[in-house]
C-alpha positions in Angstrom: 0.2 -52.8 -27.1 3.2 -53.3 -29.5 6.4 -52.3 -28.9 6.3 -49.6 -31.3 3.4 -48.1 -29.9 5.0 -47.9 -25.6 8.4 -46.4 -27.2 6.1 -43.7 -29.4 4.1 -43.0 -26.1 7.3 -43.2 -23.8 9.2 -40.8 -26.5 6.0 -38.0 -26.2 5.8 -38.3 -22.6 9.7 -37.1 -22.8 9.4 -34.7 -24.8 6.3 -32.9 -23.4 8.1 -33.5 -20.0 10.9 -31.3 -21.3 8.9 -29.3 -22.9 7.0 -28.2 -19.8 9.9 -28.1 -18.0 11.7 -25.8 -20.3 8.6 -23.5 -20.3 8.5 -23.1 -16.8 11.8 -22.1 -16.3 11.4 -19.4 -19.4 8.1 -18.5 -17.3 10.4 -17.8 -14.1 13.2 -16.3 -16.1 11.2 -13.6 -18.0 9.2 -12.9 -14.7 12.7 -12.6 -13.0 13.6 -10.1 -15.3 10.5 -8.2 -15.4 8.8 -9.2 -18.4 5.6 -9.8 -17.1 3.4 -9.5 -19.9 5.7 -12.1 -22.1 5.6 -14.4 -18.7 1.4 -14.6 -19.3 1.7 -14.5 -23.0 4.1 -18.1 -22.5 1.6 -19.8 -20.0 -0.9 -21.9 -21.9 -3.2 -24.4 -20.4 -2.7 -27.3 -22.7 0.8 -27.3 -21.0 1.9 -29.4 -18.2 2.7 -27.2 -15.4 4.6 -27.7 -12.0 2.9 -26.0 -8.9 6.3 -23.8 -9.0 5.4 -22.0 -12.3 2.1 -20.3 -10.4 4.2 -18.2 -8.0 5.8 -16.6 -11.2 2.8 -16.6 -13.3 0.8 -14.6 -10.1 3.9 -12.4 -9.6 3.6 -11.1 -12.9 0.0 -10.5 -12.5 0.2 -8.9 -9.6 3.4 -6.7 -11.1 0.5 -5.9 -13.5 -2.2 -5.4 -11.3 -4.1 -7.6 -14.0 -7.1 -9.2 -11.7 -9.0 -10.9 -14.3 -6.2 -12.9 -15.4 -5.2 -13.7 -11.6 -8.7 -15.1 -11.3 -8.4 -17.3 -14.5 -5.1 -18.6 -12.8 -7.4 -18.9 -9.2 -9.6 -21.2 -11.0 -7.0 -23.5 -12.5 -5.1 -23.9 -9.3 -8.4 -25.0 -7.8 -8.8 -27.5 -10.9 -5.9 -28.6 -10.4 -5.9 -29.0 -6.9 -2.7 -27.1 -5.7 -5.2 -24.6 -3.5 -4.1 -25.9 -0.2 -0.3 -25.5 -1.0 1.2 -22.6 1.4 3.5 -21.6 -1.3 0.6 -21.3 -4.1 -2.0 -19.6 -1.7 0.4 -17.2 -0.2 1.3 -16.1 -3.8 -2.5 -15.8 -4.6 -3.3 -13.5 -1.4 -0.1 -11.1 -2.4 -1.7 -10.9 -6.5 -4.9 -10.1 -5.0 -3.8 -7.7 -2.4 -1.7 -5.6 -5.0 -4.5 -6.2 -7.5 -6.2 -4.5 -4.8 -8.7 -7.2 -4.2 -8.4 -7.1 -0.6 -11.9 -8.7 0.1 -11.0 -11.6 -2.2 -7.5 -12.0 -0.5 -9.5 -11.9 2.9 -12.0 -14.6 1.4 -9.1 -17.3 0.2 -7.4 -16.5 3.6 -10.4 -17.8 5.5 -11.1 -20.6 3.4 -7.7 -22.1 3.3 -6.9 -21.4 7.1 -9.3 -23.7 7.8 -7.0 -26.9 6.9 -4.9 -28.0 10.2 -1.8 -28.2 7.8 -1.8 -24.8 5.9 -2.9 -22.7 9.6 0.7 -23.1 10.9 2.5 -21.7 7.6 4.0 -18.9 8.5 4.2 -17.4 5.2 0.2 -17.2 4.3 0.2 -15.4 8.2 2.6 -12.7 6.7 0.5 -12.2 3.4 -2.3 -11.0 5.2 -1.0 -9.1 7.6 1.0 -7.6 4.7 -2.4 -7.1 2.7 -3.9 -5.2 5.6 -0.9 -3.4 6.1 -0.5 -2.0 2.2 -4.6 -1.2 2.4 -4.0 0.8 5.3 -6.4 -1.5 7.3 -3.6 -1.4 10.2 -5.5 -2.6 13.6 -7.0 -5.8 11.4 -3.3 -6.1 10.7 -2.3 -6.1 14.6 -5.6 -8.7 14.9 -4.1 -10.9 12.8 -0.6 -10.7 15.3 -2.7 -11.6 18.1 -4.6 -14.6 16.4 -1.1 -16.0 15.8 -0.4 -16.0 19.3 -3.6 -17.1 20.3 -2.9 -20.4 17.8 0.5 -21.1 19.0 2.1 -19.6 15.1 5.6 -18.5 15.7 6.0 -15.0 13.2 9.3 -14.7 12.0 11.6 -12.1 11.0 9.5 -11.0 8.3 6.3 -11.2 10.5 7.9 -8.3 12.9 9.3 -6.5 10.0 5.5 -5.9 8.7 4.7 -4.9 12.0 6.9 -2.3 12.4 5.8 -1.2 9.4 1.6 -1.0 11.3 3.3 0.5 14.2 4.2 4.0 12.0 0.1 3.6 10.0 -1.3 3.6 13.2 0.8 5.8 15.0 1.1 3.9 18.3 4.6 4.5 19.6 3.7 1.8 22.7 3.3 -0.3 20.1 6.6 -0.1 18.4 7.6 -0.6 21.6 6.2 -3.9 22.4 7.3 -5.1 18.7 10.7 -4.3 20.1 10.1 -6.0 23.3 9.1 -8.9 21.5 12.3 -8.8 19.1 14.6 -9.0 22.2 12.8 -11.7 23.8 12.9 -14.1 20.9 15.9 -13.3 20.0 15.0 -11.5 17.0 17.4 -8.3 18.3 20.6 -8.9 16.4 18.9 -10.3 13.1 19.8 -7.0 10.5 16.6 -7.0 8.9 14.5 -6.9 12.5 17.3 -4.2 13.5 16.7 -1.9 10.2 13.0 -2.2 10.6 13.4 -1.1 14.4 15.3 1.9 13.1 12.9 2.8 10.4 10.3 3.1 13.0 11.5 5.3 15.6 13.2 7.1 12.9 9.7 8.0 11.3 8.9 8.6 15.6 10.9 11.5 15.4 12.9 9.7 18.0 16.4 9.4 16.2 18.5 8.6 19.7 16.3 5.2 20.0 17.0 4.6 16.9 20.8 5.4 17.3 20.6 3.2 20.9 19.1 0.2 18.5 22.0 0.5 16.2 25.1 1.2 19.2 23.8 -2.5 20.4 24.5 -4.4 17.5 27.2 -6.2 18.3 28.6 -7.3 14.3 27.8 -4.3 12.1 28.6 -6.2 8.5 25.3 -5.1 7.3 25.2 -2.4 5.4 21.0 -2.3 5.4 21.9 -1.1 8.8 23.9 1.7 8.0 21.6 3.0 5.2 18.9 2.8 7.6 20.6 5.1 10.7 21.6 7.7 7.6 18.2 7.9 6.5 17.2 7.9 9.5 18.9 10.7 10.9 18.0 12.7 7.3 14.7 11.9 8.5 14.8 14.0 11.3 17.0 16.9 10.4 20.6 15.8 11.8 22.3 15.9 8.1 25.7 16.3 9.8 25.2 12.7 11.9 24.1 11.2 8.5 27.4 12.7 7.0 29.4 11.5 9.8 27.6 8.0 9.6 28.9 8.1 5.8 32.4 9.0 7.2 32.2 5.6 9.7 30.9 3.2 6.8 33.9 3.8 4.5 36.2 3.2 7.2 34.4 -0.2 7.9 34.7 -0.8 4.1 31.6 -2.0 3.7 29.8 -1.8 0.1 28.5 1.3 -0.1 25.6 1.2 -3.2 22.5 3.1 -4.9 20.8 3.5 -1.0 23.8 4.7 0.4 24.9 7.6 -1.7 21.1 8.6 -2.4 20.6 8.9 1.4 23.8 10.7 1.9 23.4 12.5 -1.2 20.0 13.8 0.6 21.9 15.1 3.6 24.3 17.2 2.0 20.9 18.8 -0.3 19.5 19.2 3.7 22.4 21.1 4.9 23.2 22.8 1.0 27.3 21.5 2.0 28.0 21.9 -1.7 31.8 21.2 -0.6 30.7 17.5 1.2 28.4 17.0 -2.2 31.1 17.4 -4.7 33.2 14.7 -2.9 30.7 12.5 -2.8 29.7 13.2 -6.3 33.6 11.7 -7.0 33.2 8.7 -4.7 29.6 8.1 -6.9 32.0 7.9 -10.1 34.5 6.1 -8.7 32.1 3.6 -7.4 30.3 3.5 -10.8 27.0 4.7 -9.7 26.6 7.9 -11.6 24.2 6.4 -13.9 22.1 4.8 -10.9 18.7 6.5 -11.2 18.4 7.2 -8.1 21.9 8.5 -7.4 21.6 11.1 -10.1 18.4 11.9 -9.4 19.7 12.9 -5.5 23.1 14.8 -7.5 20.6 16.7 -9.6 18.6 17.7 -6.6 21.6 18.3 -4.6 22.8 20.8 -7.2 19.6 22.6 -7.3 19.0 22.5 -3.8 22.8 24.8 -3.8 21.8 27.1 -6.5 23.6 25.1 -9.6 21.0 24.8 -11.7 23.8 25.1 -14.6 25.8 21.8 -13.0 22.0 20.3 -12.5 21.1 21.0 -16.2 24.8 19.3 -17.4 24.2 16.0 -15.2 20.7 15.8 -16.5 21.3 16.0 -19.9 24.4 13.2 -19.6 22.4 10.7 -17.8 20.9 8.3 -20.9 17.2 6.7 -20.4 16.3 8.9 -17.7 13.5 7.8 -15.3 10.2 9.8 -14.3 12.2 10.7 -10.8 15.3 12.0 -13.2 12.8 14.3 -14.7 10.9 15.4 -11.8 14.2 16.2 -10.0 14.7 18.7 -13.0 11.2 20.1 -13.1 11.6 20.7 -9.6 15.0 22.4 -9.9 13.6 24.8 -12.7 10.5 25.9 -10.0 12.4 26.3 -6.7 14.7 28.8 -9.0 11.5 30.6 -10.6 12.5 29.4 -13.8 9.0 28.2 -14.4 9.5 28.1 -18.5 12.4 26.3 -18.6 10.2 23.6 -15.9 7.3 22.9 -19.2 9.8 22.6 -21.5 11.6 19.8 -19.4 7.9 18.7 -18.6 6.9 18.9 -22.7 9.8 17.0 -23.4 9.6 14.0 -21.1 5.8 14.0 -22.8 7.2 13.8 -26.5 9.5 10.9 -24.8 6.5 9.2 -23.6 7.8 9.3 -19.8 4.3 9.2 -18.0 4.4 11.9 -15.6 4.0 11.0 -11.8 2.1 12.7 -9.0 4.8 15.0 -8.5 5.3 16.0 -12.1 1.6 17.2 -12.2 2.3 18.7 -8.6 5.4 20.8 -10.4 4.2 21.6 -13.3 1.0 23.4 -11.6 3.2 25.5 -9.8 4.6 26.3 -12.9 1.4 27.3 -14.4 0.9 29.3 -11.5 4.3 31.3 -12.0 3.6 32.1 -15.8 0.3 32.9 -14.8 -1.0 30.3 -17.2 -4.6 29.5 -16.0 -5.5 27.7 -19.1 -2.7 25.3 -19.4 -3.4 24.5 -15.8 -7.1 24.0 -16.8 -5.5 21.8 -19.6 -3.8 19.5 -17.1 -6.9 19.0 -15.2 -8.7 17.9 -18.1 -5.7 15.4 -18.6 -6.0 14.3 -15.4 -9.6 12.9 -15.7 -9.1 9.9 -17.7 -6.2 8.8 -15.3 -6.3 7.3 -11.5 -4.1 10.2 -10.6 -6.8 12.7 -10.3 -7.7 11.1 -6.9 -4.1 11.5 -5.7 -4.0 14.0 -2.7 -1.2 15.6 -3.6 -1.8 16.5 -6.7 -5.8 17.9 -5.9 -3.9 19.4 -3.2 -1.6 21.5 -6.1 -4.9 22.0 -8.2 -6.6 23.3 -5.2 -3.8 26.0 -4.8 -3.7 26.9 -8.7 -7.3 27.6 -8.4 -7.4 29.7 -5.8 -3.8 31.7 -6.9 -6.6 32.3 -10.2 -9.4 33.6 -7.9 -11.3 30.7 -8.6 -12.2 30.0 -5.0 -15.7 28.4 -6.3 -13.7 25.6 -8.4 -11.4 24.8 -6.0 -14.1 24.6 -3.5 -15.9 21.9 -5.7 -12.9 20.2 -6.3 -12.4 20.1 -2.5 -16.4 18.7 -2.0 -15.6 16.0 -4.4 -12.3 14.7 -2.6 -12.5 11.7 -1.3 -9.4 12.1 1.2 -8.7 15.1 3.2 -5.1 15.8 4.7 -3.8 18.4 6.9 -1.9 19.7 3.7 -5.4 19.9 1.6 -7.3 21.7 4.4 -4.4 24.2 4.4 -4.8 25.0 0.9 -8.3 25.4 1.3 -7.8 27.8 4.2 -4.9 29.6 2.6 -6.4 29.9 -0.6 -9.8 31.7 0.4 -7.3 34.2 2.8 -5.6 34.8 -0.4 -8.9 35.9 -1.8 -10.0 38.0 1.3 -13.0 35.5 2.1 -12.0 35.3 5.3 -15.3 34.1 7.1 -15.2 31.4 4.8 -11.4 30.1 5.7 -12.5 30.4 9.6 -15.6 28.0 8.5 -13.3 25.6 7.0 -11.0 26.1 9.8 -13.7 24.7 12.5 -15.1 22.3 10.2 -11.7 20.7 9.8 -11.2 19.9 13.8 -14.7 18.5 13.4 -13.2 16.0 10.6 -10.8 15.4 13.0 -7.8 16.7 11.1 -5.7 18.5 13.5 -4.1 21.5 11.8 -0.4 22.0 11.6 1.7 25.5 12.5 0.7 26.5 8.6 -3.0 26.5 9.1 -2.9 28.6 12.6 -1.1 30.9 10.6 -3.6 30.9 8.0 -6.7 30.8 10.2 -5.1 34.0 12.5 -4.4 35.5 9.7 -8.3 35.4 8.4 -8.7 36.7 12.1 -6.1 39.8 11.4 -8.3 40.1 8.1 -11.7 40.1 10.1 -10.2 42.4 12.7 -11.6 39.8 15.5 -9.1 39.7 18.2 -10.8 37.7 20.3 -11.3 34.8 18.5 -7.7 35.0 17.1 -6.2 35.1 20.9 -8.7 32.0 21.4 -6.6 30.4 18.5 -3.0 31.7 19.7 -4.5 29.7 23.0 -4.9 26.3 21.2 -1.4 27.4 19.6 0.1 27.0 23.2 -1.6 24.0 23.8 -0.2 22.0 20.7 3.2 23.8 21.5 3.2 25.7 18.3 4.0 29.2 19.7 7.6 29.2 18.3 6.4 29.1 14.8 7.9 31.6 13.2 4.5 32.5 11.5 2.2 32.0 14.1 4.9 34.2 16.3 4.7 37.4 14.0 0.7 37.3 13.1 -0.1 37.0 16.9 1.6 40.4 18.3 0.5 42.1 15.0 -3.0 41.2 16.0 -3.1 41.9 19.4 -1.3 45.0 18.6 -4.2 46.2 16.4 -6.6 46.0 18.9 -4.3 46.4 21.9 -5.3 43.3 23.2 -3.4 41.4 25.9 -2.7 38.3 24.3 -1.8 36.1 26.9 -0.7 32.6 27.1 -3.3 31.7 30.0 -6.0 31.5 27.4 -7.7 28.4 27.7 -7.7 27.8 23.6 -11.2 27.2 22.8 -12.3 27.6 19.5 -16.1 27.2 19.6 
């Protein structure tokens, strides 16, 4: 070979070099910013690429829940023989997981845990467990806890933050427990993120004091994670004035308060309707410069609604430039809870003509709306719309259509609507039951009623109400003290609902009501 010929080949081995290099950090730049479809649209296969450029590349994938381009990346890591990197691996079980691929994730998890090297990472561990987790497969996600123990795989901080996260889907408060146990024995206890995880969860317990006794026993509070999570936490659970006086405490620290902080503060002052408290904090927002923070306005606009000023709701809404889906649900929202159900399409036609696609609580609102105008056919309209979208199977929104239907009389549509459902919540039950009291078909709502406890839904204060109520309706005081029974026994008798129907029932019939009923409902 001359010497012409090595310096020509040495020159193009440079310049691809830098080529390639420069390409994978645009690929992780673009991806960094969000630009996921210009990230794939850069990756060509002629190109020399690092095994650090995959990551990204399945990121952006994932971020665009586009499988069949994850699977074309799958096959060239195999090609080019980077499957049995942890790094590489892990990032293909998260793209497959949010691609929602969960058998394929399961698959690759199986086939690479089989090497010696990649069954003590750590990180692939915490993918699956995270996969199981976010497909609501919680106990397979506890399984997977146990098989690291069994093999000797110390989880880390993240590992115990998932599982915190299993311990509210499979709502095991022992559980929680022994999570916590855990934390303190390996020293996990004063790590913030293990700490605001341990908060969350006995937060969403309903049991804010253990929460509060996790927080008093951190010893260096600089974490302001921390803080957010005990306000939330305590909005969670009702105690808006402890969330307020948490807000109080962290400005005294003078820790960094930011978008988390005022939107969970912003929350408890909306809970308690302290206009007063919400106007301060409305000046601390702007001071801070986090009045255009989506989620802070959104929380001022709600706040001001929530307080009757739909005028002051309406000004902030219309200031606030490139307004979010929440922005404009927080308004549609506003415009309903006031009965101003007009004013709620026109907000909802406009974020439509602005291309804004409407979320499951848009859709939620706006048939409400429909409902208040008395608008069957626009509300017919929407559930048309809804068929060429995934939202249709959201349980919220059926839930709303189920209600509009029957507010219409048309108990036979929402009852095939309610056949066809593939999920079944306390909350969509209770609009099937209401609905067909609504429409004096009372037998029926006691039917669905009974076959509900067979699903194994138990109902909630709002469904005794309903199903008594089809009692009062039947004029069958017998079976209604049988239900005021199994009211005692879930420790519902101080609803005020359920309080009022049972007396006027029993009164009707002069029926001595008594709380020694055993609550049988066959």
């Amino acid at each position: 070979m001359s010497f012409n010929s090595f310096i020509s080949r040495q020159c193009s081995t440079l310049i691809q070099t830098h080529f390639s290099s420069t390409l994978n950090a645009k690929i992780k730049f673009l991806v960094q910013h969000g630009h996921y479809r210009e990230a794939l649209k850069a990756y060509s296969k002629q190109s020399h690429f690092s095994k650090f450029t995959f990551p990204s590349l399945l990121k952006a994938c994932a971020s665009l829940e586009n499988l069949r381009y994850g699977k074309a990346l799958h096959s060239e890591i195999i090609k080019m023989g980077l499957l049995f990197d942890p790094y590489v691996s892990a990032s293909l079980i998260n793209m497959y997981v949010k691609c929602g691929s969960l058998c394929n994730a399961v698959k690759l998890f199986e086939n690479v845990s089989h090497c010696e090297a990649m069954v003590q990472d750590v990180t692939l561990w915490n993918s699956m467990i995270d996969g199981f987790l976010k497909h609501r497969f919680f106990e397979e996600g506890a399984v997977q806890f146990r098989r690291m123990q069994v093999l000797n795989i110390k989880p880390d901080r993240y590992t115990l933050c998932i599982l915190l996260g299993v311990c509210n889907g499979i709502s095991d408060f022992s559980y929680g427990r022994k999570i916590h146990g855990y934390a303190v024995r390996n020293v996990f206890d004063d790590d913030p993120f293990i700490i605001t995880a341990l908060i969350d969860m006995y937060s969403s317990f309903n049991r804010p004091m253990d929460a509060w006794n996790v927080f008093e026993k951190v010893e260096n509070k600089y974490s302001i994670a921390v803080w957010n999570a005990m306000i939330n936490g305590f909005c969670k659970n009702g105690y808006w004035r402890d969330a307020l006086d948490m807000y109080s405490l962290v400005k005294d620290e003078g820790l960094g308060l930011g978008s988390t902080s005022f939107s969970s503060v912003l929350t408890a002052c909306s809970q308690g309707e302290d206009i007063d408290c919400g106007r301060q904090l409305h000046c601390d927002v702007i001071k801070s410069g986090f009045e255009s923070d989506p989620y802070v306005s959104t929380s001022l606009v709600t706040l001001y609604s929530k307080c009757g000023l739909v005028g002051e709701a309406e000004e902030l809404f219309h200031s606030i430039a490139g307004k979010e889906v929440g922005m404009w649900n927080s308004m549609i929202s506003a415009y309903v809870n006031c009965e101003c159900a007009h004013s709620a399409l026109d907000v909802y036609y406009q974020m439509r003509f602005m291309a804004i696609t409407p979320d499951s609580f848009t859709i939620s609102n706006v048939l409400v709306a429909c409902v208040m105008i008395g608008s069957f056919e626009l509300g017919g309209m929407i559930h048309g719309d809804l068929w060429k979208r995934p939202m249709k199977d959201n349980v919220a929104v059926q839930s709303a259509l189920l209600t509009m239907y029957s507010r219409f009389g048309r108990v036979e549509d929402a009852f095939d609507l309610f056949i066809e459902m593939k999920e079944k919540d306390v909350v969509t039950w209770g609009c099937m039951i209401s609905g067909n009291c609504e429409n004096r078909k009372f037998k029926e709502a006691l039917s669905l009623f009974k076959a509900m406890k067979s699903d194994g839904v138990e109902p909630d204060p709002n469904v005794i109400a309903s199903a008594i109520n089809a009692c009062v309706g039947l004029n069958d005081a017998k079976l209604g003290c049988c239900i005021h029974g199994f009211t005692i026994k879930k420790g519902f008798e101080s609803d005020v609902f359920t309080a009022w129907l049972v007396p006027r029932l029993c009164f009707n019939h002069q029926h001595p009501c008594c709380s020694f009923i055993d609550g049988s409902i066959a």
